[in-house]
C-alpha positions as CSV (number, residue, x, y, z in Angstrom):
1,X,147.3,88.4,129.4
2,X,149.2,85.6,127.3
3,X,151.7,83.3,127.8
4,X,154.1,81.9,125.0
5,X,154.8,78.5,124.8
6,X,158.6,78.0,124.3
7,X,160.9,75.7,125.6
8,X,161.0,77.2,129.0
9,X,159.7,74.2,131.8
10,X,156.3,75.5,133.5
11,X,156.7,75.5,137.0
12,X,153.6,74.9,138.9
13,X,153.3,78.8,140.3
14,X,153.5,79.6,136.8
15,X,150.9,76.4,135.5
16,X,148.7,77.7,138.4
17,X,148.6,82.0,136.9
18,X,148.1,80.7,133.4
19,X,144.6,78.7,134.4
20,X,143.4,80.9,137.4
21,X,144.7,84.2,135.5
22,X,143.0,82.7,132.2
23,X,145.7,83.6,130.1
24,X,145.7,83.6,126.5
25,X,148.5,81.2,124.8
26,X,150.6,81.8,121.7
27,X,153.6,79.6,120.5
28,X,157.0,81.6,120.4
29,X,158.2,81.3,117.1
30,X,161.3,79.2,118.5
31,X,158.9,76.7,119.5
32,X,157.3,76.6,116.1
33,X,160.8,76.0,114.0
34,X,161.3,73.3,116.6
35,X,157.8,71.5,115.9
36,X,158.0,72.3,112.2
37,X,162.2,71.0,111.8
38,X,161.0,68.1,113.6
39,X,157.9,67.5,111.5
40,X,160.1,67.9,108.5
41,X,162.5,65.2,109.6
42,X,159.9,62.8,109.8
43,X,158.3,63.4,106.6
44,X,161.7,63.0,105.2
45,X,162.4,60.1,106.8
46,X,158.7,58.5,105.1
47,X,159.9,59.8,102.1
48,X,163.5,58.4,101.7
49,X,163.1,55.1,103.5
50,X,162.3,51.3,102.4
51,X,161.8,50.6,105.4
52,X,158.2,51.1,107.1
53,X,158.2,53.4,110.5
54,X,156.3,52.0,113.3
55,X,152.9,53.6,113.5
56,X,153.6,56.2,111.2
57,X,153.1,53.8,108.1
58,X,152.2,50.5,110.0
59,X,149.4,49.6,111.8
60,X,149.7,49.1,115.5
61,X,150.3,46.0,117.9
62,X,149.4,42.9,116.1
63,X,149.0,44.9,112.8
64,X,152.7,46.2,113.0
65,X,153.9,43.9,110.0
66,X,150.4,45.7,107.9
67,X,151.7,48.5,105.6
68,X,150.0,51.6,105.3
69,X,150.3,53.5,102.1
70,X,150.4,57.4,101.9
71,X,147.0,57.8,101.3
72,X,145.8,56.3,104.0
73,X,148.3,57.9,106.9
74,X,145.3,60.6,107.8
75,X,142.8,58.3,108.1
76,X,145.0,55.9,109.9
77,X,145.7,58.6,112.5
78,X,142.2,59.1,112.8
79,X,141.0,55.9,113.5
80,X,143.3,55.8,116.3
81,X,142.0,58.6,118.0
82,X,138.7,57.3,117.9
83,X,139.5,54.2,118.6
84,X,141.5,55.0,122.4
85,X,138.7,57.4,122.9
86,X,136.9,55.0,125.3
87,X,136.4,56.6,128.7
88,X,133.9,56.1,130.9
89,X,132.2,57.0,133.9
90,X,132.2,60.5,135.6
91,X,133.4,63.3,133.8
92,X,136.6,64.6,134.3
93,X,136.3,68.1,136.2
94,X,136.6,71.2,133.1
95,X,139.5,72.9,134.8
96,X,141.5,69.6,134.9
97,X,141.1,69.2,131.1
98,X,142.1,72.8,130.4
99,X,145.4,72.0,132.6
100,X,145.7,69.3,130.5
101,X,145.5,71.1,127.4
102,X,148.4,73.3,128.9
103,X,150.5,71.0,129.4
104,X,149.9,68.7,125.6
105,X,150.6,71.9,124.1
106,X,153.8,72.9,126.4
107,X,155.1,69.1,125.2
108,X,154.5,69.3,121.8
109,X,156.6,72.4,122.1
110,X,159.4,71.3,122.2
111,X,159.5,69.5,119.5
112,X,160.2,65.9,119.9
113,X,156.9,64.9,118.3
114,X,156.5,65.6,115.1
115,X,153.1,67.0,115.5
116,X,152.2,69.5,112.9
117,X,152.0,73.0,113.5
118,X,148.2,73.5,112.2
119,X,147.4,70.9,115.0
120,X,149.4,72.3,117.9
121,X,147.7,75.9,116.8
122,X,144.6,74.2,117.2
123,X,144.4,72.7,120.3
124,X,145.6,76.5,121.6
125,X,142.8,77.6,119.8
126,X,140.5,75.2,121.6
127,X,142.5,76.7,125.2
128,X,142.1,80.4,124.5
129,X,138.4,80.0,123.1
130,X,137.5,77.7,126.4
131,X,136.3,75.3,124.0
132,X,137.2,72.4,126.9
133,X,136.8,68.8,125.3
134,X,134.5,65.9,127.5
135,X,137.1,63.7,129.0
136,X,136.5,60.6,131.3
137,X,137.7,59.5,134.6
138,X,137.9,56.1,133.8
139,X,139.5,54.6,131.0
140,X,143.3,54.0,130.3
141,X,145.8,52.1,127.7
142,X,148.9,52.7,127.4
143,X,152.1,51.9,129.6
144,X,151.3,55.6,131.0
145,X,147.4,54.9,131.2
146,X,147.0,58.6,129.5
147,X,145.4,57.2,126.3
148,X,142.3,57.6,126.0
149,X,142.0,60.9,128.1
150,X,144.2,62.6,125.7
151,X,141.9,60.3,123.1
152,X,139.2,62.4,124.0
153,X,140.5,65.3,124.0
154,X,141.9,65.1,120.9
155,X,138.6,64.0,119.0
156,X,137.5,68.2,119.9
157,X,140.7,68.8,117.5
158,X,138.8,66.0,115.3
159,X,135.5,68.1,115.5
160,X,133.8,64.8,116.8
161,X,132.9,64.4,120.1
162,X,131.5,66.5,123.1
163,X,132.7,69.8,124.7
164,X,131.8,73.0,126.7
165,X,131.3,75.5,125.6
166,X,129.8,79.0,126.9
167,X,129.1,76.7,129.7
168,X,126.8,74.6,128.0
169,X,127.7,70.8,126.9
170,X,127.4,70.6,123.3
171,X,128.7,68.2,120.0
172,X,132.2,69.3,119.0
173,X,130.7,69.6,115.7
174,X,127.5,71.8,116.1
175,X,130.3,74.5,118.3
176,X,132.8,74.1,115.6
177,X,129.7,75.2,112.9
178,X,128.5,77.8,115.0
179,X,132.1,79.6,114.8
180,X,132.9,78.5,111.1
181,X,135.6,75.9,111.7
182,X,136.4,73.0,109.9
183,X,137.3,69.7,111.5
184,X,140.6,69.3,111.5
185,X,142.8,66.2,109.7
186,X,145.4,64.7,111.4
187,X,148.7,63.5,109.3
């Protein structure tokens, strides 16, 4: 069965069918004019201002005054990634981290973001293939402390890191050769 991501709010009856029913996801394509109108705004906005944009052309923190130039935005958003992708301990259990890939992609849905599209198709991708990223109990930065879980499971988007897969803990990368995917950039 599938479920399409729109701007509708899960409920937890309905979070609950999706993962014990192992439905299928696809984005409505009202959610995908929202994610790419929003993506578009920003690029605008990177294009027609002076002005740097927090994190988006800066660096982060400390580094906020550090410019960024365009060629560099991808591998700034990379670095990131990696860098908050320090968990540790136990291993958070696989059904958790699917749930949790339910619910990033129901956010980005909406389109408040401005995530690309190619990403948010990804990580669905990941969902519907049970290709369920490593993620860490402990470990946390952030305000909201969800860092560097969603960290981790964003270096599967990456094609770095570990995940299961056909039941089997493997390297992101050696799963995404196997099925003939490239890693995917971030922007």
């Amino acid at each position: 069965m599938i479920h399409y991501i729109s701007g509708q709010v899960l409920d937890i009856e309905m979070v609950s069918e999706i993962i014990n029913k192992n439905y299928k996801l696809e984005i409505s394509d009202d959610a995908k004019n929202k994610i790419k109108k929003c993506r578009l705004f920003l690029e605008n906005k990177i294009k027609n201002s002076k002005e740097p944009i927090y994190g988006i052309n800066t660096g982060f923190g400390s580094l906020c005054n550090t410019s960024i130039s365009n060629d560099e935005l991808e591998q700034l958003q990379e670095n990131l990634v990696k860098s908050h992708a320090c968990g540790m301990g136990d291993e958070v259990d696989s059904e958790i981290v699917k749930l949790m890939m339910l619910l990033k992609v129901q956010a980005l849905s909406y389109g408040k973001s401005a995530i690309c599209l190619d990403t948010v198709e990804r990580l669905i991708y990941l969902f519907n293939n049970d290709i369920i990223p490593v993620v860490y109990q402990q470990g946390s930065l952030g305000a909201s402390g969800d860092l560097a879980p969603l960290a981790h499971m964003t270096l599967a988007i990456l094609g770095e890191g570990e995940v299961y897969y056909k039941g089997k803990k493997q390297k992101t990368s050696k799963v995404y050769n196997e099925l003939g995917l490239e890693p995917h950039k971030l922007k």
